[in-house]
N, C-alpha and C positions, 0 to 999 in steps of 0.2 A: 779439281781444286776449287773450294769453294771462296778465297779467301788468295786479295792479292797481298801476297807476300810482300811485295815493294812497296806499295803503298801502305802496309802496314807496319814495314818498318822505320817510314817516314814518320807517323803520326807517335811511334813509340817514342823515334828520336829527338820529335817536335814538345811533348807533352809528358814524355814520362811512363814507367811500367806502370806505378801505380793510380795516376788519371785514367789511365787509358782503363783500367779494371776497372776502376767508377764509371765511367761512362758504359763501356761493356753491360756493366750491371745495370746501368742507366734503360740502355738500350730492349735488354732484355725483358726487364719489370715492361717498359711499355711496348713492348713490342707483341707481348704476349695477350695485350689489352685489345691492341688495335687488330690482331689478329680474328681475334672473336668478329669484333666490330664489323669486320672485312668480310667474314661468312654470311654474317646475316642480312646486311648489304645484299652480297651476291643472291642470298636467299630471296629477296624479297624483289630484287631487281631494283633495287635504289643505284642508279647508276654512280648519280652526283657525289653520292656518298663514297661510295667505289673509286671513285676517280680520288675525291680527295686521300682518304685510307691507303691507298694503292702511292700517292706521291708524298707522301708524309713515310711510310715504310720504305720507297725507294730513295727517298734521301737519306734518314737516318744509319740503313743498309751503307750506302754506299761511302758517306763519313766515317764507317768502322773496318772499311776495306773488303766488301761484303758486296763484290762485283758482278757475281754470276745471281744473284739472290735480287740485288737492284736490276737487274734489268729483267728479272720475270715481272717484277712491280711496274717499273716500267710500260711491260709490254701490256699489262691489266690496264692502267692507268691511261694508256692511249685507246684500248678497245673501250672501255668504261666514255671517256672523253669524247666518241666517237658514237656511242651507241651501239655500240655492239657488245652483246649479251651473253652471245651463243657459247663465247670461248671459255669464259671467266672460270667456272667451276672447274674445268681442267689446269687453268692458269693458278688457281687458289691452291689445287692438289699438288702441282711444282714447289709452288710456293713454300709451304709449310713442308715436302720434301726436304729442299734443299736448304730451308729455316734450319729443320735439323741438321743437318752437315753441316752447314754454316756454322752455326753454335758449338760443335764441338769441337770445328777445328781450331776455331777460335781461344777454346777453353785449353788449348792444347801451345798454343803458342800467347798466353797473357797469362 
């Protein structure tokens, strides 16, 4: 499950069905941005970059209730902060993995 349900039903209850689809769409438009960003980073071994991209997506992840999703970011975001290089392109292919789950499950309960 990619998608805490508790937490998500807080934020519905705090904000509304239809914010919470704003933001949803909010999230997605840049998420799909920073995405890219997040490859080429990896590609080029811009850590700094990495690191930032990686905590800018595990936040905004984890605000939408997108808990298993924030913490691959997460785990990028401290190798990246660390210097360690080696993991990332495996950590990018979770990523966007579970990006997709994430997103539908999403789309399935908003």
């Amino acid at each position: 499950m990619s998608v805490d349900h508790v937490q998500l039903k807080s934020l519905m209850d705090i904000i509304g069905r239809d914010t919470l689809s704003r933001v949803k769409q909010s999230y997605f438009n840049d998420s799909q941005a920073k995405l890219v960003s997040l490859k080429t980073a990896i590609e080029t071994q811009d850590l700094h970059q990495v690191e930032q991209l990686s905590h800018s997506l595990k936040s905004s992840s984890s605000n939408l209730a997108l808990s298993t999703l924030a913490g691959v970011f997460a785990h990028m975001e401290s190798d990246a902060s660390q210097g360690q290089a080696e993991n990332l392109s495996n950590l990018y292919q979770s990523a966007v993995d579970e990006y997709g789950q994430a997103i539908a499950e999403l789309d399935t309960l908003i």
